[in-house]
N, C-alpha and C positions, 0 to 999 in steps of 0.2 A: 397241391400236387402239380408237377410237372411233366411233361411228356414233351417226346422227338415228332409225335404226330399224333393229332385228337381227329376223330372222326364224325360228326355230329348224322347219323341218321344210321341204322344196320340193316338197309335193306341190300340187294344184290350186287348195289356199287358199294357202299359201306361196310360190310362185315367183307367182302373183298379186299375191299383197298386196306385194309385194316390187317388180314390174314397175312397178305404179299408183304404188307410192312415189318410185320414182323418176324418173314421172312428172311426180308432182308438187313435185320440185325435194328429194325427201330423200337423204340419202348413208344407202345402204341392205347390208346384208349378210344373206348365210344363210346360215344352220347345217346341215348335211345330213350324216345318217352312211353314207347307202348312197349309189344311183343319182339323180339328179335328176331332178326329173318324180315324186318317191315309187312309193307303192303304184299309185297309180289308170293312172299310165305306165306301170311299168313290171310289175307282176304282178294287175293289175286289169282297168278300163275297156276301155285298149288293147290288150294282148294277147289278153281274152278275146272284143274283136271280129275280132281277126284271124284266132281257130280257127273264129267263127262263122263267119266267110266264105267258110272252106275247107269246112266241112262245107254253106254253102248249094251250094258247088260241087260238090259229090260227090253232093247231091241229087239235082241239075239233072241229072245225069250217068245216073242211076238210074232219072230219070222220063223221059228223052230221047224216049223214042218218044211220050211223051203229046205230044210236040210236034211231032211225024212227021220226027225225028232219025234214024234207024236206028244203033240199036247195037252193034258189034259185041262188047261185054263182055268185053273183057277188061282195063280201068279198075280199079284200085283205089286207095286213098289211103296215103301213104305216110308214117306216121303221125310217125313224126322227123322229115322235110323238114315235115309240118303244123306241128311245135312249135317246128322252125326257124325256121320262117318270122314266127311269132306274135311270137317272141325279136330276132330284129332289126328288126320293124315296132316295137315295143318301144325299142329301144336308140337305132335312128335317130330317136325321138321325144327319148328322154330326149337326147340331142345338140341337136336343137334350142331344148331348154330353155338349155342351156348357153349357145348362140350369142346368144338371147333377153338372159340374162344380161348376156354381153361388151356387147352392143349396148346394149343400158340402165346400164352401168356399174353394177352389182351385182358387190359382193366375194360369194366364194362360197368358204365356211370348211368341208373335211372335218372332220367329227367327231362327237361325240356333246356335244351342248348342255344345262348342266343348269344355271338360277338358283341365284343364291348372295346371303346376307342381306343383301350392299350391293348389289343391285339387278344386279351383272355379272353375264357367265356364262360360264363355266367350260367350256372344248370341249377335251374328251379327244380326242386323235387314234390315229391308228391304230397310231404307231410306241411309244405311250403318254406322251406328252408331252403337257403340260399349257399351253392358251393361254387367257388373260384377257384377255375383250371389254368395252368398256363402251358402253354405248346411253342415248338418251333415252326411248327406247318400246321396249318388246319384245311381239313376238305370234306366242302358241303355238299351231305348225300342225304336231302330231308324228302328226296320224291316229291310224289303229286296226289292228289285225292280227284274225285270224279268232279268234272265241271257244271255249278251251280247254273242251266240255262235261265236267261230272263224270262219270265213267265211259267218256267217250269223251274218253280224253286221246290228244293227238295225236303219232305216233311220228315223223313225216316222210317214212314210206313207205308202211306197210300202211294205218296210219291218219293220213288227210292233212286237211289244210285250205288254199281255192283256192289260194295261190303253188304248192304243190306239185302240185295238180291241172294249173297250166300250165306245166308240165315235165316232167312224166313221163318216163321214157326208152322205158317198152314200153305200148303201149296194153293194159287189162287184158281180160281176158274175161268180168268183172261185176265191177259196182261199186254198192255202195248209197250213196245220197246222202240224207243228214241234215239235213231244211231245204230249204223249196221257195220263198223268196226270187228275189232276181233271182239271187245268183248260185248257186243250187240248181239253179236250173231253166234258166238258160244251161249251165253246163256238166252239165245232165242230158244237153240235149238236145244240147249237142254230141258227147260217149262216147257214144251211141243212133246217132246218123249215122256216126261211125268205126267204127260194127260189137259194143260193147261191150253187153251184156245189162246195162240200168240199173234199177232200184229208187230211186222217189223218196218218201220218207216225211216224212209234217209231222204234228207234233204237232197242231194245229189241225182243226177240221172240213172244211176248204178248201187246196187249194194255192194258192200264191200270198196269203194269208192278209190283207193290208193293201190289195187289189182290189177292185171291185163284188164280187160274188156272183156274175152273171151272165157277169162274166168269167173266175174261176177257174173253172169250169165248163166253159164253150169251151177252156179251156187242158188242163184235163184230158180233156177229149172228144179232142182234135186229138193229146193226147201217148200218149193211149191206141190210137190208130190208128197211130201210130208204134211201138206194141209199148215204152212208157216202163209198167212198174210203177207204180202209184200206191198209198199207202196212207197214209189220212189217217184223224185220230182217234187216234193212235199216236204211244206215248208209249217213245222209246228208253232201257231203262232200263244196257244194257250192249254195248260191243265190247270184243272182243278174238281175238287172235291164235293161233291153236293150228294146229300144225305148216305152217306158212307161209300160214294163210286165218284170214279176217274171219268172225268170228260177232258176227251182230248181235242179242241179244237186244231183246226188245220187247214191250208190250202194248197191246191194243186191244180192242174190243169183245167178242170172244169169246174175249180170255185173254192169258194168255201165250204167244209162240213166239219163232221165232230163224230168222235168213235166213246162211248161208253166200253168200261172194263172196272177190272178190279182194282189192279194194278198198276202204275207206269214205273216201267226202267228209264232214266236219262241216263245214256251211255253217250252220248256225243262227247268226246273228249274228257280232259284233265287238266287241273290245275298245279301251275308248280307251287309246294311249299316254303314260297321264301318270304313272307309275311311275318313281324316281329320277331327276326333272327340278328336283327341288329346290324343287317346291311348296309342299312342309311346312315347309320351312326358311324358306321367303319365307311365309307364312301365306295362302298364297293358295287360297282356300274349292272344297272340291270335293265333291259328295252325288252319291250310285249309282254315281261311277266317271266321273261326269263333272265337267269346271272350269264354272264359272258364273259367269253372263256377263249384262249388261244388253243394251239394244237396240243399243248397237254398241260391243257385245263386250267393254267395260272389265270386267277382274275386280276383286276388291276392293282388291286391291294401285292406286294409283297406277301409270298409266304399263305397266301389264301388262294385256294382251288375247288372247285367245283364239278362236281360228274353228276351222272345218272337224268334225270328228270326234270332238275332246275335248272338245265340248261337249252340252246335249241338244239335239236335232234332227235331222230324217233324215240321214243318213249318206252324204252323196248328193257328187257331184264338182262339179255346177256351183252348189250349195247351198254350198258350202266359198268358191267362186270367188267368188259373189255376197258372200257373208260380206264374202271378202279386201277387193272395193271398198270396201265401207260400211263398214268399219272404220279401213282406212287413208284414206279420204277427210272420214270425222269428223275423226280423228286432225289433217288438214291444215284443220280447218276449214271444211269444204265443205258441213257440216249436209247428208246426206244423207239420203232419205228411206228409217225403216227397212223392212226384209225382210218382205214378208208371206209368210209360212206356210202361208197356205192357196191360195195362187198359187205353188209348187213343183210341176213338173214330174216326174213319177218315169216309166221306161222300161224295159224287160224284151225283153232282144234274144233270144230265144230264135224259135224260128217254131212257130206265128205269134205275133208282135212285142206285147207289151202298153204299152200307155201311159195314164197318166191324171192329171188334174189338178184339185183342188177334194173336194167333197163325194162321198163313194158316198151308194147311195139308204138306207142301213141309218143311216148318221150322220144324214142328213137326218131319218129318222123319230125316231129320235134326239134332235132337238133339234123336234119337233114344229113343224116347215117346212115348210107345204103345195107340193107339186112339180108339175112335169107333165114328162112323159120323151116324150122322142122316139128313136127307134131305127130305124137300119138295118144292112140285114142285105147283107155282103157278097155273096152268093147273087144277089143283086139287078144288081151291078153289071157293068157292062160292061168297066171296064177290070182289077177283077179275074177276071171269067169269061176274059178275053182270057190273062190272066198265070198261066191254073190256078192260084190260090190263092184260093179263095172262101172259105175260113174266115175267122168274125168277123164283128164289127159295128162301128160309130158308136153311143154314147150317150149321148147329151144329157140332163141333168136344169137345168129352169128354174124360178124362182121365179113359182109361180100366181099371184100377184099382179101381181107387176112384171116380167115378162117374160125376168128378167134372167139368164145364164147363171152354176149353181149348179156344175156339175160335166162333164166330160168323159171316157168311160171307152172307151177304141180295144183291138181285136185285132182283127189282121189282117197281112198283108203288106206290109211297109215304112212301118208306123202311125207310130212313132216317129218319122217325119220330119213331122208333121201336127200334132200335139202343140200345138207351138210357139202355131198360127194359134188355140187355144183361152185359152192363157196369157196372150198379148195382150186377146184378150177379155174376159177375167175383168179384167183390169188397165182395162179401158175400161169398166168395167159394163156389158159389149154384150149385145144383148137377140136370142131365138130372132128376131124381124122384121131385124136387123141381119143374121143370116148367111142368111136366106133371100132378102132381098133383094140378097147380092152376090154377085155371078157366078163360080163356079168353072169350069173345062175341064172341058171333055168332049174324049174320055171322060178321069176322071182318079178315083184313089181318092179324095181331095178331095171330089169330088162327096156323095159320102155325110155330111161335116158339114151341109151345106145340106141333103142331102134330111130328115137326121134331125131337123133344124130347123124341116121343115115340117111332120115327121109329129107331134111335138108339137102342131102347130094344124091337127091331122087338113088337112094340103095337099098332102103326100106325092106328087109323080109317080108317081113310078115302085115303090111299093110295091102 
C-alpha cells in the first residue's frame, strides 16, 4: 500500500496530524500498536481527569455541611468503580478517535511501525507478520513512556509509574510519590482524597519546580492542609522491595534516611519512544534522547518529520497537537506560521488547579527585564468566597516599559479554564490597560485577571 502521508503513532499529535491531512486532500494512514487516542487518551490526560473528578466528588461529599448539606456519613468511595470509571471515560474516548478516523477516511494499520533504508516502514503486527507501507512523507508521533529512574527501576506493581498508578486493583494505604510535576502532584493529590497516606518528594527546592515561586508555594501550603507529605531538597537515592513493602531511601539536608510505604510512583519525567524505529538505519539525527527537528519539524532525512514528545520541547498534549498542524500544513504548502514557545500553555489539575503561561518573575530577572506585577489574591473574591475555595491567586507580570503582558501564573479553583484568555493576550501583545479596560462578570473568577491588571497600576478595586 501507498500513501501521500503515514503517521507512525495516534496519540494527540498523530491522530491530529493525520485528521488536518486529510483535510487537506492527502490519502493518509496510521500506524498504532496499542489503543488509539495513545498515551494522553488513554492512560494520561483523560483518564487522570476522570479520577480527579471522582475525588473532587468525595471532597464535596466531606465538606458538605460547610455548605449546610447535613451529612449523614455513611459515604465512601468505592475505589474499583473510581478506576472503572476513569477506564471507560478512556476507551469511549479512544472510540471516538476511531469514528474521527472512519469519518476522514484515514487507514488505520495495527502494528508496530519501524523505518527502513528506502524510505518504507515496516509494521510488525501482532499475529507477527510482516507488512510493507510506502509513503511520500512520514511523521513520527511515537510519544514517551514514564522515565525508568536508576535505582528506582520500575516492577509494574510495588514500583510503578503513572499507566500503572491508573489501575490499580486495591487502593494502597501509603504511597510515596517521586516527582512533583503535573503528574506527581495530580495523582498525589488524587490517593490523598481516596484516603491513601501520600509522601510527595522532589528533588528540587520547590514543588512543582517549572512554576513561579509564588506558586509552588500556595500548592504546598494548600497540600499540606490536606495532610500530602512534602519533601523537597531530596535527592532519592534507592527503592526497593523487602518482604512485600517499599523502602525508599533518600537524602536531604540533614542526612540520609528511608520512608517505608506500600507503594512508590516514579513520576520524574519521560522517555521519548524512538528506540527500534529504524532511525539509525535511516540516519536520521537524534541528541539527549530526542529527534531533531527545524521550525516545522522536517528531520534531516528528506520527507521525514517529527512532532509531539520525540522531540525537545515540553511534553505537553496540545503542544503535540499544535506541532501536528504546522507541520502537516507546511507539508501542504500552506507556509504556516511557526509555534511560539513562549505562548505555550501548561496546566496542573490537581486542587487547587495551577496554570500558567509565558515568563515567571525569576526568568524575567534572569534576563534583566524590567517588570511590574500585579496580583490578586483569591481571599478577595466573591465568587470564590461563595464556591468555598479561596485558595490562590492571579499573577500578572508586564513589561515596565511597554505595558505589555510578559507572564501569567493562576492557582486556584477551576484556573485552568482561564488560562486560555491570557494566551490569546500574549499572541495580541495585549497590554495590563487592554484587560483592565474589558469587562469581565461579576461575580465570576475571571474577575481577578482584571483586578490583577489593575493592581499593577496601583487601581485595584477591590484589594
Amino acid at each position: 500500500m501507498k500513501f501521500d502521508l503515514v503517521v507512525i503513532g495516534s496519540g494527540p499529535g498523530g491522530y491530529v496530524a493525520a485528521i488536518r491531512a486529510s483535510q487537506l486532500g492527502m490519502n493518509t494512514a496510521v500506524i498504532e500498536k496499542a489503543e488509539t487516542g495513545g498515551i494522553c487518551l488513554n492512560w494520561g490526560c483523560i483518564p487522570t481527569k476522570a479520577l480527579l473528578k471522582s475525588a473532587q466528588i468525595l471532597n464535596y461529599f466531606k465538606h458538605s455541611e460547610d455548605y449546610g448539606i447535613v451529612n449523614s456519613g455513611d459515604f465512601k468511595a468505592d475505589f474499583e468503580k473510581v478506576i472503572e470509571r476513569s477506564r471507560q471515560v478512556a476507551s469511549n474516548m479512544s472510540k471516538g478517535i476511531d469514528f474521527l478516523f472512519k469519518k476522514n477516511k484515514i487507514t488505520l494499520i495495527n502494528g508496530f511501525g519501524k523505518l527502513t533504508k528506502d524510505k518504507k516502514i515496516e509494521v510488525l503486527k501482532a499475529d507477527g507478520s510482516i507488512e510493507f507501507i510506502e509513503a511520500d512523507k512520514i511523521i513520527i508521533a511515537t510519544g514517551a513512556r514514564s522515565k525508568n529512574l536508576k535505582g528506582v527501576e520500575q516492577d509494574g506493581e510495588k514500583i510503578i509509574g503513572y499507566r500503572e498508578a491508573l489501575s490499580l486493583k486495591k487502593l494502597p494505604e501509603s504511597l510515596v510519590v517521586i516527582g512533583s510535576g503535573a503528574i506527581g502532584t495530580e495523582l498525589a493529590y488524587f490517593y490523598n482524597s481516596m484516603g491513601t497516606d501520600v509522601t510527595l518528594i522532589e528533588y528540587l527546592p520547590e514543588i512543582v519546580p517549572l512554576e513561579d515561586e509564588e506558586v509552588s508555594k500556595q500548592l504546598a501550603r494548600s497540600f499540606k492542609k490536606l495532610g500530602i507529605k512534602i519533601m523537597t531538597s531530596t535527592a532519592v537515592n534507592k527503592a526497593e522491595v523487602i518482604d512485600n513493602k517499599c523502602v525508599v531511601h533518600y537524602t536531604d539536608k540533614k542526612g540520609e534516611g528511608s520512608i517505608e510505604c506500600d507503594v512508590v510512583l516514579s513520576a520524574a519525567g519521560v522517555t521519548a519512544n524512538i528506540e527500534n524505529i529504524g532511525l539509525e538505519e535511516l540516519g536520521v539525527k537524534t541528541e539527549y534522547g530526542k529527534i531533531i527537528v527545524d521550525e516545522y519539524y522536517r528531520t534531516n532525512i528528506e520527507g521525514v518529520f517529527a512532532i509531539g514528545d520525540v522531540i525537545p520541547g515540553p511534553a505537553l498534549a496540545h503542544v503535540a497537537s499544535a506541532e501536528a498542524i504546522c507541520c502537516v500544513e507546511n507539508i501542504a504548502g500552506l507556509k504556516p506560521e511557526p509555534i511560539d514557545y513562549n505562548n505555550i500553555p501548561s496546566c496542573i489539575y490537581c486542587v487547587p488547579e495551577i496554570a500558567s503561561v509565558g515568563f515567571t518573575e525569576k526568568q524575567l530577572k534572569e534576563k534583566n527585564i524590567e517588570y511590574k506585577v500585579g496580583k490578586f489574591m483569591f481571599v478577595a473574591s466573591g465568587k470564590a468566597a461563595a464556591s468555598g475555595n479561596k485558595d490562590g491567586f492571579v499573577k500578572l507580570l508586564f513589561d515596565a516599559n511597554t505595558d505589555e503582558l510578559l507572564g501569567a501564573h493562576f492557582i486556584g479553583d477551576n484556573i485552568t479554564e482561564m488560562i486560555a484568555e491570557m494566551v490569546v493576550m500574549k499572541k495580541l501583545k495585549g497590554k495590563a490597560r487592554d484587560l483592565i479596560k474589558s469587562i469581565h462578570p461579576h461575580p465570576s473568577l475571571s474577575e481577578a485577571i482584571m483586578e490583577a491588571a489593575a493592581a499593577a497600576h496601583n487601581e485595584a478595586i477591590h484589594l
